[in-house]
C-alpha positions in Angstrom: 30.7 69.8 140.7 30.1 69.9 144.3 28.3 67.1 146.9 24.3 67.5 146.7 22.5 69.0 149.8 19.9 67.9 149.7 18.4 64.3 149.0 15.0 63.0 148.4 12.7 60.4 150.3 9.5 59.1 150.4 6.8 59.8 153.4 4.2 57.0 153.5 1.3 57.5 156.2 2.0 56.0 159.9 -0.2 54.0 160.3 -0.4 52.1 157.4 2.9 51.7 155.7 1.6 50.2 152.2 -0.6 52.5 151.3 -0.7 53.5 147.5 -0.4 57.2 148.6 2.8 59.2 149.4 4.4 62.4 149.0 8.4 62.8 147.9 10.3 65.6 150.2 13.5 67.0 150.1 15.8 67.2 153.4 19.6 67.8 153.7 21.8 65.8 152.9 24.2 67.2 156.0 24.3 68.6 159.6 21.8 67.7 162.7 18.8 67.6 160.5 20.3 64.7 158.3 19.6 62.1 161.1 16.8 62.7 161.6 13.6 61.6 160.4 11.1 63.3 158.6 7.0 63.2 160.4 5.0 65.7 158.6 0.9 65.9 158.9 -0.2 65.7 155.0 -3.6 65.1 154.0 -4.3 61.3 153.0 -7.2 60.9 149.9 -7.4 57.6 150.7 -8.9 58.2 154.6 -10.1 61.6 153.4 -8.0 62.9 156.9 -4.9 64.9 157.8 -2.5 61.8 158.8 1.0 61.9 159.7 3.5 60.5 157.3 6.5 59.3 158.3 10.0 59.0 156.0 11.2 55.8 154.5 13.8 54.8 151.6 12.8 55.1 148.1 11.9 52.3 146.4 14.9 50.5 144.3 15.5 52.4 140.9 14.8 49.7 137.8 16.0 50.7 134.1 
């Protein structure tokens, strides 16, 4: 089996970071794009707007 490319994170809203609402997203794993962070505009139920979200690290995994 070969390395994955492509790994998954977690987009929360900008402007506030704790929201109960996010969105998962793929992005590669390797090359330019790899460091750099995901912004995308996604619609926010909670605001009932189009809001940018912003990439952070997925939560710790529990078993």
């Amino acid at each position: 089996m070969g390395k994955k490319t492509s790994i998954k994170v977690r987009l929360v809203p900008e402007n506030k970071t704790d929201s109960s609402f996010y969105y998962y997203a793929k992005k590669p794993s390797k090359g330019e794009k790899a460091k750099v962070k995901l912004k995308m505009k996604k619609y926010n139920p909670g605001t009932k707007k189009h809001e940018f979200f912003i990439e952070k690290k997925l939560p710790p995994h529990s078993k």
